[in-house]
C-alpha positions as a Markdown table, in Angstrom:
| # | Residue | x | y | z |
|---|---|---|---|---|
| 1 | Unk | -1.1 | -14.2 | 2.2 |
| 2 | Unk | 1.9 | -12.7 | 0.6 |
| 3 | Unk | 4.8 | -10.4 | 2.5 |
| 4 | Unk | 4.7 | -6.9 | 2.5 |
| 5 | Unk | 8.1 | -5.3 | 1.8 |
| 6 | Unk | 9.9 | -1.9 | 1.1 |
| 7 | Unk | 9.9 | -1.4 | -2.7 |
| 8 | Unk | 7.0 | -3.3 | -3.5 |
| 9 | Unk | 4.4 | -1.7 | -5.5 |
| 10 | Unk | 0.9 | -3.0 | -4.8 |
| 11 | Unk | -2.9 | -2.0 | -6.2 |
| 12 | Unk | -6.4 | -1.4 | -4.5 |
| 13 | Unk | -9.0 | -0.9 | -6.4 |
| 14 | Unk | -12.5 | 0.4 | -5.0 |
| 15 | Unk | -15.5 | 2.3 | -5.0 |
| 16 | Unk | -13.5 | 5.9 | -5.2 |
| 17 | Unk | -11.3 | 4.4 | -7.9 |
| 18 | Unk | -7.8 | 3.0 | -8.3 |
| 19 | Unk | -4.4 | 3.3 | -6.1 |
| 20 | Unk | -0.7 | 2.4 | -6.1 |
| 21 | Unk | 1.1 | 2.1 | -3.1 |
| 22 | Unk | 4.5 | 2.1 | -3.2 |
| 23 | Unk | 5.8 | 0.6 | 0.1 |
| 24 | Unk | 8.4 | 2.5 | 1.7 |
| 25 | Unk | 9.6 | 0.6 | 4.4 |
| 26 | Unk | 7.6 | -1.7 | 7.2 |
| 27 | Unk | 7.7 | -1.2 | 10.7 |
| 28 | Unk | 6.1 | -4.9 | 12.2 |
| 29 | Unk | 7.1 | -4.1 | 15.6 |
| 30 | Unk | 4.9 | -1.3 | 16.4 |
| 31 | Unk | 1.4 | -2.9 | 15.3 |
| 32 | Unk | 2.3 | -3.8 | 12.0 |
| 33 | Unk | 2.0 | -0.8 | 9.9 |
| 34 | Unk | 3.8 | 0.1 | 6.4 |
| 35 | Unk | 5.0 | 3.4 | 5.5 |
| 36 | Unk | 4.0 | 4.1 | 2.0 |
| 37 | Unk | 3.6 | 6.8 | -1.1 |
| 38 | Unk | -0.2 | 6.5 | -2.4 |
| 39 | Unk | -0.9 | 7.4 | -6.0 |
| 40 | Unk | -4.6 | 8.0 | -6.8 |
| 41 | Unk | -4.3 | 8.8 | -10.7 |
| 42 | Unk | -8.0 | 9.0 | -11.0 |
| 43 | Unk | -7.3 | 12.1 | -8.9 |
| 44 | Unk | -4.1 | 12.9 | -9.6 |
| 45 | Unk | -2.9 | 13.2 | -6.1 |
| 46 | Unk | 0.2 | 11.7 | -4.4 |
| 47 | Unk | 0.1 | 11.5 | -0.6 |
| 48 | Unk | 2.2 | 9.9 | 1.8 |
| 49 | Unk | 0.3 | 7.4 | 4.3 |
| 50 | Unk | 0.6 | 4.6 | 7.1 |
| 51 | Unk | -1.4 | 0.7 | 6.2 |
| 52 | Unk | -1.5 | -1.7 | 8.6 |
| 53 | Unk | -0.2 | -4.7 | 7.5 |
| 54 | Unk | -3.3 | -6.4 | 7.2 |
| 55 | Unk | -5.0 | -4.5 | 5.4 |
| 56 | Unk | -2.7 | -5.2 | 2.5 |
| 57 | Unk | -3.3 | -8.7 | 2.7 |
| 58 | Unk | -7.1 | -7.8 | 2.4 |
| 59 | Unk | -7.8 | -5.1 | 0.2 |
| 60 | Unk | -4.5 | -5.2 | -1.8 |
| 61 | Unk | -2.8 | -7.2 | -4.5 |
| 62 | Unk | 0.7 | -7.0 | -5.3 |
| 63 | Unk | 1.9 | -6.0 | -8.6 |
| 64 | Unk | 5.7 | -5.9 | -8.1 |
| 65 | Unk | 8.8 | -6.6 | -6.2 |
């Protein structure tokens, strides 16, 4: 299980295509949830969104630090 931390940049792949989420900062104390930019470049869209923490671990593999 690796640590989730601000300025990280992590990739999920699925179904509906590829993301990178750029982790802005992590908030563990309120449920565990990380504040992030998402990029969907098969769409072209940028959108800001909130992950809990585990599903990082699950559904995401870090690609930077």
């Amino acid at each position: 299980m690796q640590h989730v931390d601000s300025g990280q940049l992590w990739l999920d792949k699925t179904s509906k295509g590829e993301r990178v989420v750029y982790v802005q900062s992590v908030t563990p104390n309120f449920g565990g949830y990380a504040n992030c930019i998402s990029y969907n470049f098969g769409k072209g869209t940028r959108r800001y969104t909130q992950i809990k923490l585990a599903g990082f671990t699950n559904q995401f593999r870090c690609l930077a630090t």
